[in-house]
C-alpha positions as CSV (number, residue, x, y, z in Angstrom):
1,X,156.3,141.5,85.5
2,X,155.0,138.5,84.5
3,X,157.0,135.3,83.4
4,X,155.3,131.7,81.9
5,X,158.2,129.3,83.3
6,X,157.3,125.2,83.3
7,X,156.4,122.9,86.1
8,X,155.7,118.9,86.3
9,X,154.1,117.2,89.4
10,X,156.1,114.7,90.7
11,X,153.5,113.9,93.2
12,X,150.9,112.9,90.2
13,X,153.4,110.7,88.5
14,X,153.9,108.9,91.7
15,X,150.2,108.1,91.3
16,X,150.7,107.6,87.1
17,X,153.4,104.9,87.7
18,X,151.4,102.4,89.8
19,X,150.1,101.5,86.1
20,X,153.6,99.8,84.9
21,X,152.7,97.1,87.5
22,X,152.4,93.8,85.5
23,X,151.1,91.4,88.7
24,X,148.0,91.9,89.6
25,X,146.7,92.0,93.6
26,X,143.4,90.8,94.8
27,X,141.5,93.3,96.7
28,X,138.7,92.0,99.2
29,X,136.2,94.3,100.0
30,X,133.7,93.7,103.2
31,X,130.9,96.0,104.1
32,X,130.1,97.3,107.7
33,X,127.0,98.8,106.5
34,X,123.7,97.5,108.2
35,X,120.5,96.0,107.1
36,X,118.6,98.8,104.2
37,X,121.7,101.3,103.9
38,X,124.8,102.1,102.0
39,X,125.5,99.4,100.0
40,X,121.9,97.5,100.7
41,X,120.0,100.3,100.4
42,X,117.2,98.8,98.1
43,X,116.1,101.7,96.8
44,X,115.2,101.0,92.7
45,X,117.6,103.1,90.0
46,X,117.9,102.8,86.6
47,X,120.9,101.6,85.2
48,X,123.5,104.5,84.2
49,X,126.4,105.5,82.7
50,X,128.0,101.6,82.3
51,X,126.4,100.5,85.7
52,X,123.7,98.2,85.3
53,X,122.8,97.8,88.9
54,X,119.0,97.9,89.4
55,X,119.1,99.8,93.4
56,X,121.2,102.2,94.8
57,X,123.1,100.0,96.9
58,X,123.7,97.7,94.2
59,X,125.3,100.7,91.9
60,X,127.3,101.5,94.9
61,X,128.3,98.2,95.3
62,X,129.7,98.1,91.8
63,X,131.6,101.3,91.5
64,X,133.7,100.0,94.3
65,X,134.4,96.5,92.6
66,X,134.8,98.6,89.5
67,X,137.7,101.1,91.4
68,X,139.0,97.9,93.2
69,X,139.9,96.4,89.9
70,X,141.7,98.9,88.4
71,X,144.1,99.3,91.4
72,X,144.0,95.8,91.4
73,X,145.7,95.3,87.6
74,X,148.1,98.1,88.3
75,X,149.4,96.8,91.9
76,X,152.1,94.0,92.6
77,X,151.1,91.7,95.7
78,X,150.8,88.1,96.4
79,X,148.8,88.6,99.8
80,X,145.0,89.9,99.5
81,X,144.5,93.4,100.1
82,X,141.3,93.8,102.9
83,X,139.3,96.6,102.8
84,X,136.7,97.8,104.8
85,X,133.9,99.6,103.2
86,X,131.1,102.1,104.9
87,X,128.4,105.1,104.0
88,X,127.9,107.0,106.7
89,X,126.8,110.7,107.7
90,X,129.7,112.8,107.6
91,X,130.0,116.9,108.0
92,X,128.1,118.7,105.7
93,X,126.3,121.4,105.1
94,X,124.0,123.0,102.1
95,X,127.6,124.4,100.0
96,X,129.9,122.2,101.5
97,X,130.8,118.4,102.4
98,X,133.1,115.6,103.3
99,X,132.7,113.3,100.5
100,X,134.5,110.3,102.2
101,X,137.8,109.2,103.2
102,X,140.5,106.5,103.4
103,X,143.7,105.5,105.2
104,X,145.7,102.4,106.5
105,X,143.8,101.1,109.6
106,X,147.4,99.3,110.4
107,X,151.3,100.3,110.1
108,X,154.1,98.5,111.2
109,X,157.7,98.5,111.4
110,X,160.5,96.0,112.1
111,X,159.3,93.2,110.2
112,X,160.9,91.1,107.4
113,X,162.4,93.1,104.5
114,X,161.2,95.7,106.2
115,X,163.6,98.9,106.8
116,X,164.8,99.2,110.0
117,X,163.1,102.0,112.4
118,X,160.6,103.0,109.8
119,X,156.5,103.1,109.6
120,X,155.0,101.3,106.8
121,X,151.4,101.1,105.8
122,X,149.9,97.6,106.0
123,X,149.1,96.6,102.5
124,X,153.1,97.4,101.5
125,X,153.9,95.7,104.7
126,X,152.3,92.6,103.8
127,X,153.7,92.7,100.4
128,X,157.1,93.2,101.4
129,X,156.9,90.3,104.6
130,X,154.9,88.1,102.0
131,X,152.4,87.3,104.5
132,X,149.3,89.0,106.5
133,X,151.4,90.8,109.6
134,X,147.8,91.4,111.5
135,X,146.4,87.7,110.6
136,X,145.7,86.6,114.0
137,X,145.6,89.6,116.1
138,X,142.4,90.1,118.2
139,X,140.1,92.6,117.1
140,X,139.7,96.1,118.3
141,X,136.5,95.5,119.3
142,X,135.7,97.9,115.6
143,X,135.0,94.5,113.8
144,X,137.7,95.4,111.0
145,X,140.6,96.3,113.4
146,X,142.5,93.4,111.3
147,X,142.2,95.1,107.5
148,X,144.5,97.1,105.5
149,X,142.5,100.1,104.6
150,X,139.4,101.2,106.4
151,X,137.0,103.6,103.9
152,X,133.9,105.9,104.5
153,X,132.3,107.6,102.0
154,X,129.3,110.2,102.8
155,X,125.4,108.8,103.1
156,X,123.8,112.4,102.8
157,X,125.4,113.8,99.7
158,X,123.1,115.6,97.7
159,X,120.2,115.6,100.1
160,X,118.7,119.1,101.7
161,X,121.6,120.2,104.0
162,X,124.3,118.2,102.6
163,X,126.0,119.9,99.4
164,X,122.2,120.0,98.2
165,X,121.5,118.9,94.4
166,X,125.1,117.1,94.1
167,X,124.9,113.7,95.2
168,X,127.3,110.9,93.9
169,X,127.5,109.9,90.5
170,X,127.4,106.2,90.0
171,X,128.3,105.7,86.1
172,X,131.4,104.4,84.8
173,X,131.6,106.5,81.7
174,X,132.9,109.7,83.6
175,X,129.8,111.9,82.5
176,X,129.4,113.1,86.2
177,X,128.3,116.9,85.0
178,X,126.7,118.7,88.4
179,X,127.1,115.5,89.7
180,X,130.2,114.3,92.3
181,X,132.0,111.7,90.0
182,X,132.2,108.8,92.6
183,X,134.9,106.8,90.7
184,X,137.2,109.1,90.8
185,X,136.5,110.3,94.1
186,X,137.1,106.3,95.2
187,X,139.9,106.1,93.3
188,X,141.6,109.0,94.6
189,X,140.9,107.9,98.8
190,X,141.6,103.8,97.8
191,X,145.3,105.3,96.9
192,X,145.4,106.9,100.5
193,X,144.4,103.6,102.1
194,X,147.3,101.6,99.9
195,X,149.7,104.0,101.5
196,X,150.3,107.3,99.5
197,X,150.0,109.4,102.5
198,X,152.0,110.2,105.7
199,X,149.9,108.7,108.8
200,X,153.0,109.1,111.4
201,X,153.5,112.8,111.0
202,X,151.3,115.2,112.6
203,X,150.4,117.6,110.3
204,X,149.2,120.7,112.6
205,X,152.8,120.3,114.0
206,X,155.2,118.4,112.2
207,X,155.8,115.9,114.8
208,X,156.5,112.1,114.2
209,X,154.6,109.3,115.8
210,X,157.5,107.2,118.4
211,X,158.4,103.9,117.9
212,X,155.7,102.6,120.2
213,X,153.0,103.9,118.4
214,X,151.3,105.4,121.0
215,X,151.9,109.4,120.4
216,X,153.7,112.1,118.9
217,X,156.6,113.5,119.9
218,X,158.6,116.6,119.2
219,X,162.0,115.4,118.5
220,X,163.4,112.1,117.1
221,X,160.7,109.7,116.0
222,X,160.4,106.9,113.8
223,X,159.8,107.9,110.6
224,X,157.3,106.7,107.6
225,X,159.0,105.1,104.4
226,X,158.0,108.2,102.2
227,X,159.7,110.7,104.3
228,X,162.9,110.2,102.1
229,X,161.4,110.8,99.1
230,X,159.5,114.1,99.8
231,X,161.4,116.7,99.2
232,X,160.8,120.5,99.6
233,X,162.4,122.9,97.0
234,X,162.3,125.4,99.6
235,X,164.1,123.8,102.0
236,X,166.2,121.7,100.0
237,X,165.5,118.6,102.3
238,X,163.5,115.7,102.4
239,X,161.0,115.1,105.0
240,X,163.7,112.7,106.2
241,X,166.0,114.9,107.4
242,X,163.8,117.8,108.6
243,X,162.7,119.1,112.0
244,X,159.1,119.0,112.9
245,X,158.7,122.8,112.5
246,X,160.1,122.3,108.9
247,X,157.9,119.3,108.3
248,X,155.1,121.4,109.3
249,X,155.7,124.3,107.0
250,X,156.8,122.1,104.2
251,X,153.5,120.5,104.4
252,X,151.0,123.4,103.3
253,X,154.6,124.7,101.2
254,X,152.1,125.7,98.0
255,X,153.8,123.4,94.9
256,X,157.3,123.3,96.4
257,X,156.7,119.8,98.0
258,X,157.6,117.7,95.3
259,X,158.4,113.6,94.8
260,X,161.7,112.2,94.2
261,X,161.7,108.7,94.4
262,X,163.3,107.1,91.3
263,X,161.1,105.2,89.7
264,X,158.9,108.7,89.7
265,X,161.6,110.8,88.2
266,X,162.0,108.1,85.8
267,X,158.4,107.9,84.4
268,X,158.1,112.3,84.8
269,X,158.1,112.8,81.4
270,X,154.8,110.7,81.0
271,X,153.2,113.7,82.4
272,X,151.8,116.7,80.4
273,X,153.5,120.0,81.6
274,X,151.3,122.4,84.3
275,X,152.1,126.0,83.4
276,X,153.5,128.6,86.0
277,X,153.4,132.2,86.2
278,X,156.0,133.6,88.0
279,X,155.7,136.9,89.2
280,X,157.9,140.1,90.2
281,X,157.0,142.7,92.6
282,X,158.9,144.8,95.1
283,X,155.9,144.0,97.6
284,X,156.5,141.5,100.1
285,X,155.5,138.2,99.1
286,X,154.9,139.8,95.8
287,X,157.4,137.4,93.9
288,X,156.0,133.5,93.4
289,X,155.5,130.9,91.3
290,X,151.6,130.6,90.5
291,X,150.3,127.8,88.9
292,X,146.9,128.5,86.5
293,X,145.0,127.3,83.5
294,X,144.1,129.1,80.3
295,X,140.3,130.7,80.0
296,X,137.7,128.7,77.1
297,X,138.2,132.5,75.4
298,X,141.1,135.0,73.8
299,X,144.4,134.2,72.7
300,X,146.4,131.7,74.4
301,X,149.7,132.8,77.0
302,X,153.0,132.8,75.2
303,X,155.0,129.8,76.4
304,X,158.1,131.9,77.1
305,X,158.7,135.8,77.6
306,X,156.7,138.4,79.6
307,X,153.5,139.3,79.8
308,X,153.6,142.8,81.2
C-alpha cells in the first residue's frame, strides 16, 4: 500500500531565510591561482548568458563577484568576509567529477559573545566578536591560512577524462542545459564556507573534534553551534545531545535529519511542499517514507488516499 503524506525541508529554509537580512556584508575575494590559469586563463570567449567577460578567466572571475554579491545583500556583518579563491585539478573521471568545494579555513570558540565551549565558523565568529579573530596570526605557510572560507572549484571539467562534454557554465541567466550551471554550483559551496556545515564532527564516525582542536575523540567534545538545532526524527534528539554512534547514523538518516532553529521554523511555510510516499510492506525495511517527483506524462498522484 501506498500513501502520498506531505513533507517540508527545514534544512532548505535555513538556506531561504539568509534572504530577510537587511545589512549587507562585504565579501573580499583573492585568488591563489598562478600566472595563465583559473581565473587568468586568457583564453578568448564570447560573452554569454549576462556575462560579458571577453576570456575564460575573466567569465570566471565574474560569476564569483556575481555569487559574492548575492550572499553579500542577504548576510548581516560589519567585518569583511575573506575568501580565498582557486581552480584546480580535482578527481575525475569520463562520467564522474568533483566539481569544487568550500569550507571555513578557521573555527573558534571562547571568544566575545561567543557561547561558551562551542565551535564556530570564522565568518560568524567575526560577526559575533565584531572584529577579525585571525587578524594578526602568522600564516600557515598556505598563503591564506588567515581567511574565512578557502574555495576550489575543478580546472578539468568538461575536458576528455573529466565528466567529458560538461564543463562549467558561465552565464548568469540559468540556461546551463548539458552544461554544469556554475552559479549555482558557487552558490551552494560559498554557503558551506559561511558556516552551514558541521566541520567538528567526524562524519565516518560521529566523533567531535576536543577543545584543543587537535583531534577527534570518542566521548565528550566540544561541540559546533549547529549541533542544537539538528534534530533527528528518528531519534528524537538533536545532534547536541547525541552519542557519536548516533551522530553517525543520524548523519546519512535519509530525510529524517531535519532543522529546528527558530527563525527556520518561522519562515517554513515560505517553502513549497516536497511530496512523500509512504509505503507498507510486511518485508523488512519494507515500510518508509520516499520522497519523489511527478513524471512530464499521465495523470498526476492524488494528494491524499492510496494508491494501491
Amino acid at each position: 500500500m501506498l500513501t502520498p503524506v506531505i513533507s517540508r525541508s527545514l534544512i532548505a529554509a535555513a538556506c531561504a531565510l539568509t534572504c530577510l537580512a537587511t545589512q549587507a556584508a562585504t565579501i573580499n575575494i583573492t585568488s591563489r591561482d598562478p600566472a595563465g590559469k583559473g581565473f587568468n586563463d586568457p583564453t578568448p570567449v564570447a560573452p554569454v548568458g549576462g556575462n560579458p567577460g571577453k576570456t575564460l578567466g575573466e567569465q570566471r572571475w565574474n560569476v564569483y563577484r556575481y555569487v559574492a554579491s548575492i550572499w553579500e545583500q542577504n548576510l548581516q556583518s560589519n567585518v569583511t568576509i575573506n575568501v580565498s579563491a582557486g581552480w584546480e585539478a580535482l578527481t575525475c573521471t569520463a562520467t564522474s567529477a568533483t566539481l569544487g568545494s568550500a569550507g571555513a579555513w578557521n573555527i573558534w570558540r571562547d571568544f566575545p559573545n561567543a557561547k561558551p565551549g562551542t565551535w564556530y565558523p570564522q565568518a560568524l565568529a567575526n560577526k559575533l566578536a565584531g572584529s577579525d579573530l585571525s587578524a594578526g596570526q602568522p600564516d600557515d605557510g598556505s598563503g591564506y591560512g588567515n581567511v574565512d572560507i578557502k574555495t576550489q572549484f575543478n580546472i578539468n571539467l568538461g575536458n576528455p577524462g573529466c565528466l567529458d562534454g560538461s564543463p562549467f557554465y558561465l552565464g548568469l541567466d540559468g540556461n546551463a542545459g548539458a552544461k554544469v550551471n556554475f552559479v549555482e554550483t558557487l552558490l551552494h559551496e560559498l554557503g558551506h564556507g559561511l558556516g552551514f556545515s558541521v566541520l567538528t564532527v567526524q562524519p565516518s564516525t560521529g566523533n567531535r573534534l576536543n577543545a584543543a582542536g587537535t583531534g577527534y575523540v570518542s566521548t565528550g567534545g566540544t561541540p559546533s553551534i549547529w549541533e542544537q538545532y539538528m534534530y533527528d526524527n528518528t531519534a528524537k534528539k538533536t545532534w547536541l545531545n547525541m552519542t557519536s554512534a548516533e551522530r553517525r547514523a543520524s548523519a546519512i538518516n535519509p530525510l529524517q535529519l531535519a532543522w529546528v532553529g527558530p527563525n527556520v521554523k518561522a519562515g517554513a511555510g515560505m517553502l513549497k511542499r516536497i511530496p512523500i510516499i509512504q509505503t507498507a510492506s510486511p518485508a523488512p525495511g519494507g515500510s518508509m517514507n520516499v520522497d519523489f517527483n511527478t513524471a512530464s506524462f499521465g495523470p498526476l498522484p492524488p494528494s491524499s488516499g492510496n494508491l494501491g
